[in-house]
PDB file of N, CA, C and O in Angstrom:
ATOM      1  N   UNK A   1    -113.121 -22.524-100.456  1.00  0.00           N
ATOM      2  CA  UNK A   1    -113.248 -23.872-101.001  1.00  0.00           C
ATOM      3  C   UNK A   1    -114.454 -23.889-101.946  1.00  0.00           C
ATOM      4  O   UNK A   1    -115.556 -23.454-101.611  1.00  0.00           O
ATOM      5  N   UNK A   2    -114.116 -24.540-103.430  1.00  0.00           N
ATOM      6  CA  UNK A   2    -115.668 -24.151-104.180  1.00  0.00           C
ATOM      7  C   UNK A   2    -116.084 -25.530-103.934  1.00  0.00           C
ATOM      8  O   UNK A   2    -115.479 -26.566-103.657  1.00  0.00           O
ATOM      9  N   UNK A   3    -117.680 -25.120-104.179  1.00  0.00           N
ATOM     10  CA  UNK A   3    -118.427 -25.974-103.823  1.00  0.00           C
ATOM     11  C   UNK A   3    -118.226 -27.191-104.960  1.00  0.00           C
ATOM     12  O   UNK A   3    -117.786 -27.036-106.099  1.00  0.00           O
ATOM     13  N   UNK A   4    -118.728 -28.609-104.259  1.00  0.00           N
ATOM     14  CA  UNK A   4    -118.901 -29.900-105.261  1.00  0.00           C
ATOM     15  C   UNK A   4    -119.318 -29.387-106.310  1.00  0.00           C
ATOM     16  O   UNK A   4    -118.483 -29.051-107.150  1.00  0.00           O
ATOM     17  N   UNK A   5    -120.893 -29.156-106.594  1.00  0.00           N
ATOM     18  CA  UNK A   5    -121.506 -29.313-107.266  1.00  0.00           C
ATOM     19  C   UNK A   5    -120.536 -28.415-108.753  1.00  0.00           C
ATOM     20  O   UNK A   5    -120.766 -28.722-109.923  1.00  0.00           O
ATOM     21  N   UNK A   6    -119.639 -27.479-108.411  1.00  0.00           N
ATOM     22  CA  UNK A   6    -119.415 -26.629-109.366  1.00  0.00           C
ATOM     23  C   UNK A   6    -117.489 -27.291-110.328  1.00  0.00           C
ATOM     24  O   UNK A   6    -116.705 -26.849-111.168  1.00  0.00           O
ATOM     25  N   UNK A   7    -117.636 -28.547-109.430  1.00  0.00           N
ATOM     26  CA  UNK A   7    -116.351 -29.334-109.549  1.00  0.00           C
ATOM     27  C   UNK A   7    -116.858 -30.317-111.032  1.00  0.00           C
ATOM     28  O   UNK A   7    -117.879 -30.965-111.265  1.00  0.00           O
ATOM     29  N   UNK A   8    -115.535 -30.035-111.879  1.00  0.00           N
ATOM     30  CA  UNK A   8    -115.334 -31.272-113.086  1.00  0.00           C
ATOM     31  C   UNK A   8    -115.061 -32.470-112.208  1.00  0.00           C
ATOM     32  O   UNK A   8    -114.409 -32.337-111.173  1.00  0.00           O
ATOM     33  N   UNK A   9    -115.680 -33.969-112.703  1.00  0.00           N
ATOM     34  CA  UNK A   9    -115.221 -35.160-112.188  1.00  0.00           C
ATOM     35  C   UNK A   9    -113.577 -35.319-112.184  1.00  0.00           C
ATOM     36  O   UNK A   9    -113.027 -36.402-111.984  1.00  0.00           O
ATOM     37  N   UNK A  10    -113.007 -34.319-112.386  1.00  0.00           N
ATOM     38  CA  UNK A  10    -111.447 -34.856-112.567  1.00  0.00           C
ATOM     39  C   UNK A  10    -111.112 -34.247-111.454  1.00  0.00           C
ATOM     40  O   UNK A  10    -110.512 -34.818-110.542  1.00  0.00           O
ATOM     41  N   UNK A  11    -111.518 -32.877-111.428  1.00  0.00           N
ATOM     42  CA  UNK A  11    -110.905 -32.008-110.149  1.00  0.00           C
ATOM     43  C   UNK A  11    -111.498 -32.604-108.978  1.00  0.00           C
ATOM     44  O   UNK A  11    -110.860 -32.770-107.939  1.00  0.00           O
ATOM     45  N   UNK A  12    -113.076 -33.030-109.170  1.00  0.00           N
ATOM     46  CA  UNK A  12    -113.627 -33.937-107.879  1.00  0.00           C
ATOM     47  C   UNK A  12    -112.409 -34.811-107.493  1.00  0.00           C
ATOM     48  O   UNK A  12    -111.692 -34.501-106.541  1.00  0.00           O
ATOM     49  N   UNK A  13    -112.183 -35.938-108.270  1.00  0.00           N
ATOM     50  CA  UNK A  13    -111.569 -36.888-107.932  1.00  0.00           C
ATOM     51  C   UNK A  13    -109.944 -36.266-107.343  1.00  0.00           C
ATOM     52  O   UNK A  13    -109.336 -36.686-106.358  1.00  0.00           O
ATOM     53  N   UNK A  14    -109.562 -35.288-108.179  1.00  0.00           N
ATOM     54  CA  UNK A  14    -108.164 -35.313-107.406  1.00  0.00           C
ATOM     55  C   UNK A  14    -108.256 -34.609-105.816  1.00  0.00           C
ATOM     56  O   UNK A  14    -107.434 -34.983-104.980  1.00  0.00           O
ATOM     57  N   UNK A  15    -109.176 -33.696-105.491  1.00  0.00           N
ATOM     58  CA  UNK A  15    -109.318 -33.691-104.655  1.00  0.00           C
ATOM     59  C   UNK A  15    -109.258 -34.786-103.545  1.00  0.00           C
ATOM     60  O   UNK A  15    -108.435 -34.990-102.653  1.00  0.00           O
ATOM     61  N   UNK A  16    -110.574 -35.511-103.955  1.00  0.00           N
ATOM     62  CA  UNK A  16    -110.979 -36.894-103.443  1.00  0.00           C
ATOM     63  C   UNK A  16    -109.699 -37.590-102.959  1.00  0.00           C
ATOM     64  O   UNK A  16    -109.594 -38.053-101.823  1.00  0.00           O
ATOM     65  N   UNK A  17    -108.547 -37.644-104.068  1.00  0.00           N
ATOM     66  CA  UNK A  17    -107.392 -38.552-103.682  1.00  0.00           C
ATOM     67  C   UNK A  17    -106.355 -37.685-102.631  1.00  0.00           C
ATOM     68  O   UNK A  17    -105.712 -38.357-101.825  1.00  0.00           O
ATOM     69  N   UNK A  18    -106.194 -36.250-102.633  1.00  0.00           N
ATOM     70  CA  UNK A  18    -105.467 -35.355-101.978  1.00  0.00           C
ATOM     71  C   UNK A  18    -106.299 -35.789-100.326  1.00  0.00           C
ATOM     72  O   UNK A  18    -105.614 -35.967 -99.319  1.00  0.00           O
ATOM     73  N   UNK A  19    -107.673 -35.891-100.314  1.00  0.00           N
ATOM     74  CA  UNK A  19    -107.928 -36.039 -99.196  1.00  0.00           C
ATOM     75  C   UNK A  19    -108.053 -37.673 -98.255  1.00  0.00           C
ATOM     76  O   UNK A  19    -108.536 -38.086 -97.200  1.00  0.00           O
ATOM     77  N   UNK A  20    -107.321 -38.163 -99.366  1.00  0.00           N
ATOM     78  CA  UNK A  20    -107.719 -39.756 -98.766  1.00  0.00           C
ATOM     79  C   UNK A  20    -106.437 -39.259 -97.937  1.00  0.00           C
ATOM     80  O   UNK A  20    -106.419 -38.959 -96.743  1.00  0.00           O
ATOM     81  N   UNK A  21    -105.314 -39.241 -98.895  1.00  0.00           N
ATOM     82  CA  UNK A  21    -103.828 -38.976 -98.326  1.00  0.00           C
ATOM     83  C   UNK A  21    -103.611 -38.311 -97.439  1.00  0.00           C
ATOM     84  O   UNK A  21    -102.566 -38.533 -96.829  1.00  0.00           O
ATOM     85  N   UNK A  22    -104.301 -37.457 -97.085  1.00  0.00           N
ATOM     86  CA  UNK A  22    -104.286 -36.221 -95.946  1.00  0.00           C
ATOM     87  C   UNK A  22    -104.709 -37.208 -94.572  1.00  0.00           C
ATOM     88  O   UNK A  22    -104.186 -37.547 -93.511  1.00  0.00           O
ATOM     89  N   UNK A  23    -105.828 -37.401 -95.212  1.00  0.00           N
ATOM     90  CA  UNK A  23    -106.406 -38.522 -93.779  1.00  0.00           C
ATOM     91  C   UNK A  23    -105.481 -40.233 -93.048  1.00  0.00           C
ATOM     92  O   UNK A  23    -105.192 -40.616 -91.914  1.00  0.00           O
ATOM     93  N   UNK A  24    -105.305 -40.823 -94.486  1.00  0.00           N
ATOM     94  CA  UNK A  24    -104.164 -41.607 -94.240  1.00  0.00           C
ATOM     95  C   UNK A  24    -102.862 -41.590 -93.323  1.00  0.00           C
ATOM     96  O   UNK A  24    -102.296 -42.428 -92.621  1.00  0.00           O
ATOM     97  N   UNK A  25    -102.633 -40.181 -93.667  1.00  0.00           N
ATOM     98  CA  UNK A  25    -101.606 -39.552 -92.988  1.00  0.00           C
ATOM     99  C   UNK A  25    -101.835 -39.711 -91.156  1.00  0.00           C
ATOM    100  O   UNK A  25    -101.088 -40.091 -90.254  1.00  0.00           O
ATOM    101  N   UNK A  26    -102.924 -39.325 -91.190  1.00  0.00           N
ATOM    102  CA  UNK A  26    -103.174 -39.502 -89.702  1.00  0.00           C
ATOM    103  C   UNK A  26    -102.810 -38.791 -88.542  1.00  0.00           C
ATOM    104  O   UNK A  26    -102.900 -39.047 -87.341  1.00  0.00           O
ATOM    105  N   UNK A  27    -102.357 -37.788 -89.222  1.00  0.00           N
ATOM    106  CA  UNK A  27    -101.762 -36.416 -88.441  1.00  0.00           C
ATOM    107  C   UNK A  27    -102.964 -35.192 -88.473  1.00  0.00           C
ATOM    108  O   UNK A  27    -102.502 -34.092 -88.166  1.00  0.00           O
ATOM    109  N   UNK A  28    -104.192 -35.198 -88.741  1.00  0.00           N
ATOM    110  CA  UNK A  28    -105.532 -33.864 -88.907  1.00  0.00           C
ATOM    111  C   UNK A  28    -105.264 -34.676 -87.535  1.00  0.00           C
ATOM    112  O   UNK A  28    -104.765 -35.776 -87.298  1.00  0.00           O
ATOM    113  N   UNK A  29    -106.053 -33.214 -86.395  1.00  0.00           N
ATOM    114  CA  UNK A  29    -107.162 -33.250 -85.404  1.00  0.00           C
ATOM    115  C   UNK A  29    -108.334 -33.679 -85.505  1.00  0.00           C
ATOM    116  O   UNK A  29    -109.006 -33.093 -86.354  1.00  0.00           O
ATOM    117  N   UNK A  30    -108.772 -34.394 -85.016  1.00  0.00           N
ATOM    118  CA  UNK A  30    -110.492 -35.334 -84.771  1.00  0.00           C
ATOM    119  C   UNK A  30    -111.386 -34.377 -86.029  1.00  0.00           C
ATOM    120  O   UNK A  30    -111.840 -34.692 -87.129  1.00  0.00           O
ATOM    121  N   UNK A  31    -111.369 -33.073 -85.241  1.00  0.00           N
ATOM    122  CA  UNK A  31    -112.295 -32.108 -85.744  1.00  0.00           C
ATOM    123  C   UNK A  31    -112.168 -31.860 -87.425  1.00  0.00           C
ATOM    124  O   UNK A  31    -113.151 -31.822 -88.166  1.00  0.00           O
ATOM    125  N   UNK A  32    -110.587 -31.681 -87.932  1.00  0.00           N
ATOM    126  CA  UNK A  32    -110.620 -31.315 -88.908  1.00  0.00           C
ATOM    127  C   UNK A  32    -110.470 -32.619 -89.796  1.00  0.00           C
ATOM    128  O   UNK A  32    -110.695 -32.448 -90.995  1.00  0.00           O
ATOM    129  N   UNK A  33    -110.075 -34.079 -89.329  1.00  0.00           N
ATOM    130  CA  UNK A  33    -110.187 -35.063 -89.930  1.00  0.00           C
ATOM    131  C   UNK A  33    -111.969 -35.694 -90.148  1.00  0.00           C
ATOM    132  O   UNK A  33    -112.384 -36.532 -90.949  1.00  0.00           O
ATOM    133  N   UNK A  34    -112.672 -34.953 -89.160  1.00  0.00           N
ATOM    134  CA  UNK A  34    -114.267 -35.308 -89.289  1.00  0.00           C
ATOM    135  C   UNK A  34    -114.697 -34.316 -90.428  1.00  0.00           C
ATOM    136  O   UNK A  34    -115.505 -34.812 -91.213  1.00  0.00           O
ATOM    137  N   UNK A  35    -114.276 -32.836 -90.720  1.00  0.00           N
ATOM    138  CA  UNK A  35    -114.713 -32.048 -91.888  1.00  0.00           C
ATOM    139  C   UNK A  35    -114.331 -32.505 -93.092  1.00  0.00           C
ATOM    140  O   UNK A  35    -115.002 -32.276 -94.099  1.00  0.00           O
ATOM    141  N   UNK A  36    -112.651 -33.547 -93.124  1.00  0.00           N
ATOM    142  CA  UNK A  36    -112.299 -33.812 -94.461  1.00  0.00           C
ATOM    143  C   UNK A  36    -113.165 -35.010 -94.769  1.00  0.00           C
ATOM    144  O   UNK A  36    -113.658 -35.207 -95.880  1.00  0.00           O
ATOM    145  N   UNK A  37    -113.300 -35.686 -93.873  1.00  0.00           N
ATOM    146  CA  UNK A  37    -114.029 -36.967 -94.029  1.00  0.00           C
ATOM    147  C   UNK A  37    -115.271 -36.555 -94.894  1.00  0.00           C
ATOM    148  O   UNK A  37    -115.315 -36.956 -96.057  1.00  0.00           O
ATOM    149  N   UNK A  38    -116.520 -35.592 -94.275  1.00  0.00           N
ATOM    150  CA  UNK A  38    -117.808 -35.019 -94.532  1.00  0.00           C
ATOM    151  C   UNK A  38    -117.575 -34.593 -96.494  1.00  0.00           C
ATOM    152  O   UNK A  38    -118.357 -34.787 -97.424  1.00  0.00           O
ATOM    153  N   UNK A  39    -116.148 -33.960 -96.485  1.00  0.00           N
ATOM    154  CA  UNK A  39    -116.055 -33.448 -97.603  1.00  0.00           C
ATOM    155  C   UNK A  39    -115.800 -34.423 -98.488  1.00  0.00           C
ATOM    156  O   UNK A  39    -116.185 -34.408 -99.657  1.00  0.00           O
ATOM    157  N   UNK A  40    -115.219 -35.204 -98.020  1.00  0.00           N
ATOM    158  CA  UNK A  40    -114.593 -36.550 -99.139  1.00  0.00           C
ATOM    159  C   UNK A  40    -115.790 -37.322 -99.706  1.00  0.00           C
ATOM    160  O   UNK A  40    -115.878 -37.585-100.906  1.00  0.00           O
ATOM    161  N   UNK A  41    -116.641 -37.648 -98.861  1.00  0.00           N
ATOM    162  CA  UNK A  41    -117.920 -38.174 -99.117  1.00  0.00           C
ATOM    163  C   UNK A  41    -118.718 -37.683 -99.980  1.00  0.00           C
ATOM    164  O   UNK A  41    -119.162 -38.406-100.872  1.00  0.00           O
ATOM    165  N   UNK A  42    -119.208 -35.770 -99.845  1.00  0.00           N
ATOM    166  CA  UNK A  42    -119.576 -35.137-100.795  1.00  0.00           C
ATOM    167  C   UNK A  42    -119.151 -35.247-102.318  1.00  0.00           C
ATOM    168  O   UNK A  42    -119.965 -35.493-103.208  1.00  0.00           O
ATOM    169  N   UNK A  43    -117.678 -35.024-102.553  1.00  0.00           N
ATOM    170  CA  UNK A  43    -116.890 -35.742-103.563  1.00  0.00           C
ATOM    171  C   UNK A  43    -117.150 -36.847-104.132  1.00  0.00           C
ATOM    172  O   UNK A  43    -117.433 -36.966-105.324  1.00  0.00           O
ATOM    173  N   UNK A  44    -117.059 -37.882-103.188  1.00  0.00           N
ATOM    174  CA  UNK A  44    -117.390 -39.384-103.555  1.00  0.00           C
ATOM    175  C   UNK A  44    -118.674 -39.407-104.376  1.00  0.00           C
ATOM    176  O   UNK A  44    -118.778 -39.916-105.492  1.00  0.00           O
ATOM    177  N   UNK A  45    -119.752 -38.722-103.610  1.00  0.00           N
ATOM    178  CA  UNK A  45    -121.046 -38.528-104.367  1.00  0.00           C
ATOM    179  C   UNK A  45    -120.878 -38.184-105.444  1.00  0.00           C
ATOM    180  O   UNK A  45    -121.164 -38.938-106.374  1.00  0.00           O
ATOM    181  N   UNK A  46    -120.429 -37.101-105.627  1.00  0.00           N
ATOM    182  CA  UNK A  46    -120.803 -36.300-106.725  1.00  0.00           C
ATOM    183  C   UNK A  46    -119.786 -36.883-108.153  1.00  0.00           C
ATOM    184  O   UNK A  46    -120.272 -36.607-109.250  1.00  0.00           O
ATOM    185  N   UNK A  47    -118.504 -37.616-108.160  1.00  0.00           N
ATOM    186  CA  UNK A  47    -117.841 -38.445-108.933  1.00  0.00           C
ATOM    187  C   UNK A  47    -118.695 -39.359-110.043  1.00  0.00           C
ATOM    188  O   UNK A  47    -118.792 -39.469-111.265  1.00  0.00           O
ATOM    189  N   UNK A  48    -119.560 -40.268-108.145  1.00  0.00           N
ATOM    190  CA  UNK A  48    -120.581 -41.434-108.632  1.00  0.00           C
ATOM    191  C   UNK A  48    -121.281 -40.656-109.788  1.00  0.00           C
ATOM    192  O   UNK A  48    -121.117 -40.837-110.994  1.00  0.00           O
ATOM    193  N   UNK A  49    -122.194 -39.642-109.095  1.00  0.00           N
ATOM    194  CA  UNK A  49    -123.106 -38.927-109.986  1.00  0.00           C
ATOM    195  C   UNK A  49    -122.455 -38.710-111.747  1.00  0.00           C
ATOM    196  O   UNK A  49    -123.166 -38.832-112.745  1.00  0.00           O
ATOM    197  N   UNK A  50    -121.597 -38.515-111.756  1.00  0.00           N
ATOM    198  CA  UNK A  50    -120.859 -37.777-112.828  1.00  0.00           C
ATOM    199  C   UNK A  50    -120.401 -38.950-113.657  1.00  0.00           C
ATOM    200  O   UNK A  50    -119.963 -38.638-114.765  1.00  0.00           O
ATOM    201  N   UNK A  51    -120.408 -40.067-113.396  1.00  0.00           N
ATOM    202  CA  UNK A  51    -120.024 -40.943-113.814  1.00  0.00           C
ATOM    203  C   UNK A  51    -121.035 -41.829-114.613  1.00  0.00           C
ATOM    204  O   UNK A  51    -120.885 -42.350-115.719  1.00  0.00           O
ATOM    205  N   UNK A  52    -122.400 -41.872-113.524  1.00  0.00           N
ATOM    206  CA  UNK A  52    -123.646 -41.907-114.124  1.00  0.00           C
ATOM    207  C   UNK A  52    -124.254 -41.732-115.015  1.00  0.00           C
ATOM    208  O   UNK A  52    -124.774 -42.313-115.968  1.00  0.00           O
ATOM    209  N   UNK A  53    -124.100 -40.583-114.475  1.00  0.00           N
ATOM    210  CA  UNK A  53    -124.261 -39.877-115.850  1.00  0.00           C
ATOM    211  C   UNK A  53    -123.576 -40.355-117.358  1.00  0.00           C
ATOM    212  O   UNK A  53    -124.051 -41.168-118.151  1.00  0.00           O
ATOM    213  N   UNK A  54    -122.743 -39.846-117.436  1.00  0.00           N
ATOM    214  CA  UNK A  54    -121.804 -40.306-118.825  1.00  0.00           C
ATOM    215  C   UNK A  54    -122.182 -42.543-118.937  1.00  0.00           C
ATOM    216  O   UNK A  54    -122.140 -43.324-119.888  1.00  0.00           O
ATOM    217  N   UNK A  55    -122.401 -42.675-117.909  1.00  0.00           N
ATOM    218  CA  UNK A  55    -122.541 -43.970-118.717  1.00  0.00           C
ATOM    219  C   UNK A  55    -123.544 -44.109-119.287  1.00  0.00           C
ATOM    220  O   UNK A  55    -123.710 -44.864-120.245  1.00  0.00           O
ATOM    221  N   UNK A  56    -124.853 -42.976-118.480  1.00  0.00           N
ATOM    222  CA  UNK A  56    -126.264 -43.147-119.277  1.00  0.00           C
ATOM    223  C   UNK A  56    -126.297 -42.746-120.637  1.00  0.00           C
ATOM    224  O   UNK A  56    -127.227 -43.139-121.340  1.00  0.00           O
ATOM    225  N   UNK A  57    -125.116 -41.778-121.257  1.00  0.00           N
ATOM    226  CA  UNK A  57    -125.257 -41.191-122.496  1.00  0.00           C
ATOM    227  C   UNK A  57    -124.538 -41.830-123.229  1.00  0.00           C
ATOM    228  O   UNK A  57    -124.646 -41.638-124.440  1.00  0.00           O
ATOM    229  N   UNK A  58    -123.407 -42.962-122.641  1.00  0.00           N
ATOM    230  CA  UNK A  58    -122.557 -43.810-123.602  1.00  0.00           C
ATOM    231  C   UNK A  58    -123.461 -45.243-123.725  1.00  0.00           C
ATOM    232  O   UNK A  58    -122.905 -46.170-124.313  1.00  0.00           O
ATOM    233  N   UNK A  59    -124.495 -45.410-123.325  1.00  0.00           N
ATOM    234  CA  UNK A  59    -125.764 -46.079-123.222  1.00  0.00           C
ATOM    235  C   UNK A  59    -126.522 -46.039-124.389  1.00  0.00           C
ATOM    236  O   UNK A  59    -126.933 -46.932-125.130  1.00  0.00           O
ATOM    237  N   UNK A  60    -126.627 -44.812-124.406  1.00  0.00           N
ATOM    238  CA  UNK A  60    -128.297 -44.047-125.788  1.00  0.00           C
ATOM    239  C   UNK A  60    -126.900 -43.935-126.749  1.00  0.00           C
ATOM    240  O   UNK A  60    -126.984 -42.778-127.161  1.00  0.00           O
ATOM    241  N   UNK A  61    -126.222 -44.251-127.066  1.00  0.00           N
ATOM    242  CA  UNK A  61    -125.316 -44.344-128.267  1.00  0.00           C
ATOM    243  C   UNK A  61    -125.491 -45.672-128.980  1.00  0.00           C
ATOM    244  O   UNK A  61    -124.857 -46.716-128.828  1.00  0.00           O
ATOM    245  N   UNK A  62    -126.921 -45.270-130.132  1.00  0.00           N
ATOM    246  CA  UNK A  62    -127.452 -46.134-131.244  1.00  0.00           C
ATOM    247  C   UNK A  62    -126.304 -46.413-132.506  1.00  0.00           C
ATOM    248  O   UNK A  62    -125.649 -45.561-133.106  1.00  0.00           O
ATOM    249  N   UNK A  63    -126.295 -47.874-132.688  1.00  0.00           N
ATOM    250  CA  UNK A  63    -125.735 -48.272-134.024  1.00  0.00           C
ATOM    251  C   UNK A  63    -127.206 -48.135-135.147  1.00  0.00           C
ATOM    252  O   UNK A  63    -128.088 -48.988-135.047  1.00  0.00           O
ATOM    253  N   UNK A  64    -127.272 -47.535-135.689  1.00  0.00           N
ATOM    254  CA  UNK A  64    -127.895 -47.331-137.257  1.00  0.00           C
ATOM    255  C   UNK A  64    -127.792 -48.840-138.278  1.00  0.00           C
ATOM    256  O   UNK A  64    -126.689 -49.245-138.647  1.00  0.00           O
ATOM    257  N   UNK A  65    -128.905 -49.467-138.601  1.00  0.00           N
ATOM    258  CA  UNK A  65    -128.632 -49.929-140.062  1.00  0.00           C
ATOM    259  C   UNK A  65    -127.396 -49.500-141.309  1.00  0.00           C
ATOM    260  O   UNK A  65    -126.697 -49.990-142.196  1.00  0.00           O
ATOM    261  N   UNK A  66    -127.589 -48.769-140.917  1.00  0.00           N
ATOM    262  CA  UNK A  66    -126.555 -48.369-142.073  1.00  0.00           C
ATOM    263  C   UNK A  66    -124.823 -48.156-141.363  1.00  0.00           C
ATOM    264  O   UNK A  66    -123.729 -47.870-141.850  1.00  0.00           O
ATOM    265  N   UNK A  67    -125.262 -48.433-140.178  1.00  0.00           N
ATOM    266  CA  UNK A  67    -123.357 -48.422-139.524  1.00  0.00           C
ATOM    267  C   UNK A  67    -122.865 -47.085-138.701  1.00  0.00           C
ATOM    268  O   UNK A  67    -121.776 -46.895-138.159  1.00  0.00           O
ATOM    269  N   UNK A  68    -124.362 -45.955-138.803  1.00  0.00           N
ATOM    270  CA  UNK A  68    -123.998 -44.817-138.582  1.00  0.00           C
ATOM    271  C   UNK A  68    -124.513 -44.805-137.182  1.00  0.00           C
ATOM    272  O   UNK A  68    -125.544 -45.447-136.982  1.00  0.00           O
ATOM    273  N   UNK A  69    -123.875 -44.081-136.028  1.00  0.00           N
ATOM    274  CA  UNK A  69    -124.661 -43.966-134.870  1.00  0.00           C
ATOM    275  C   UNK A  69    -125.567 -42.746-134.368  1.00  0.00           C
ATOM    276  O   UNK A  69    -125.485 -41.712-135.031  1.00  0.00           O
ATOM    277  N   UNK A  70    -126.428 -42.763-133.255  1.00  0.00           N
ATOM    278  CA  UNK A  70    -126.850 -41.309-133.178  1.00  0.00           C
ATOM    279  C   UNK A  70    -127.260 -41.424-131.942  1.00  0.00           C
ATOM    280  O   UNK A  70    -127.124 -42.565-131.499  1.00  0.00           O
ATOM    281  N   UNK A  71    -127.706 -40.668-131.232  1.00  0.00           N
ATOM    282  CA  UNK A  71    -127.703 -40.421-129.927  1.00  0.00           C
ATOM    283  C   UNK A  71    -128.792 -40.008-129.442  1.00  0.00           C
ATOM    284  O   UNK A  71    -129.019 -38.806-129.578  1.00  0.00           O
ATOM    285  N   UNK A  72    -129.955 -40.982-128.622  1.00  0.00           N
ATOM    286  CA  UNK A  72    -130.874 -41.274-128.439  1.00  0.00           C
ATOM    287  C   UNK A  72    -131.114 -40.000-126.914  1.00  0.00           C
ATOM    288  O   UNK A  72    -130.439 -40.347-125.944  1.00  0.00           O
ATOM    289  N   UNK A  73    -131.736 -39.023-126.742  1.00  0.00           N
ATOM    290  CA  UNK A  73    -132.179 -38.742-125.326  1.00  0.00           C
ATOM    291  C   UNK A  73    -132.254 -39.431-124.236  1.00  0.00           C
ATOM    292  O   UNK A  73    -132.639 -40.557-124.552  1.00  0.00           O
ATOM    293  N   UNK A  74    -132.108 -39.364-123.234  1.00  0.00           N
ATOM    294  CA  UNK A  74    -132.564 -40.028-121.818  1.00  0.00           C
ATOM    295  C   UNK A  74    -132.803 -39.006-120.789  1.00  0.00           C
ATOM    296  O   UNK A  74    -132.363 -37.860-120.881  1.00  0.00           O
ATOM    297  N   UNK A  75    -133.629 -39.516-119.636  1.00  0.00           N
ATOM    298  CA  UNK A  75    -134.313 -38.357-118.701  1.00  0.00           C
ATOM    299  C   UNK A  75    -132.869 -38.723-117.896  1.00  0.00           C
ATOM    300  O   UNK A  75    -132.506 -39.883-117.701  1.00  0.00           O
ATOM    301  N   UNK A  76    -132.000 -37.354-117.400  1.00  0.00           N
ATOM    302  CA  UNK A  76    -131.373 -37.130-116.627  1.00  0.00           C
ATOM    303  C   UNK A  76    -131.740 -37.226-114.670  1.00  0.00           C
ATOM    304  O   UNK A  76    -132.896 -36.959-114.344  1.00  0.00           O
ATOM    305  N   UNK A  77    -131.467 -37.325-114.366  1.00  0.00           N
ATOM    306  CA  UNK A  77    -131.423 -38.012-112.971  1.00  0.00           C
ATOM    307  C   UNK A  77    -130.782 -37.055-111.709  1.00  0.00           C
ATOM    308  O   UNK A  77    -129.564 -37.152-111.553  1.00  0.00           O
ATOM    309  N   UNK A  78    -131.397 -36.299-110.960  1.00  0.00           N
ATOM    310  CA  UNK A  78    -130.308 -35.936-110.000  1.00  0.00           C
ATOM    311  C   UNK A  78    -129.600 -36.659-108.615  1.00  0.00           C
ATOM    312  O   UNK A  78    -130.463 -37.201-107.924  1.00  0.00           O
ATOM    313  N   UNK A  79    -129.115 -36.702-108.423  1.00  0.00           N
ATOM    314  CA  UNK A  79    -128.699 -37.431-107.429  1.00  0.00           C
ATOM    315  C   UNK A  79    -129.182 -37.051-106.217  1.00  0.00           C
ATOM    316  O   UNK A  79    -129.130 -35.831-106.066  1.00  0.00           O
ATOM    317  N   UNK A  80    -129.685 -37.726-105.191  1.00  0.00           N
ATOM    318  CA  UNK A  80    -130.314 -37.480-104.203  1.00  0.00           C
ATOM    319  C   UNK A  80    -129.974 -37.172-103.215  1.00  0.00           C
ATOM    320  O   UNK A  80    -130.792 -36.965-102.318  1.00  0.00           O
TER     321      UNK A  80
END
């Protein structure tokens, strides 16, 4: 299983949704419905994070006097 951190927000999320459904289902054992749970959460995080992100940079996206835009820096953030 690769780790979150090395997951695109898309593959996060489909995961994320493969495991809601899995759990929904209601057929895992305690044990392995408590690991998907742990994992789904990790996911969940790391989505938020990723999402954050991109809004902070669709944020620093300056309109120019002249009509032109440009793209201002911001201090990146890790998630905690």
């Amino acid at each position: 299983m690769e780790t979150v951190e090395n997951l695109s927000f898309e593959e996060a999320l489909g995961e994320l949704e493969s495991l809601v459904r899995r759990l929904e289902e209601g057929k895992c054992p305690l044990d392995e419905a408590v690991k998907t749970f742990e994992r789904g959460i990790n996911l969940k995080n790391h989505c938020d994070a990723k999402l954050k992100n991109a809004r902070l940079k669709v944020e620093q996206i300056l309109e120019n006097s002249d009509g032109s835009t440009s793209l201002k820096p911001f201090l990146h953030e890790e998630p905690n």
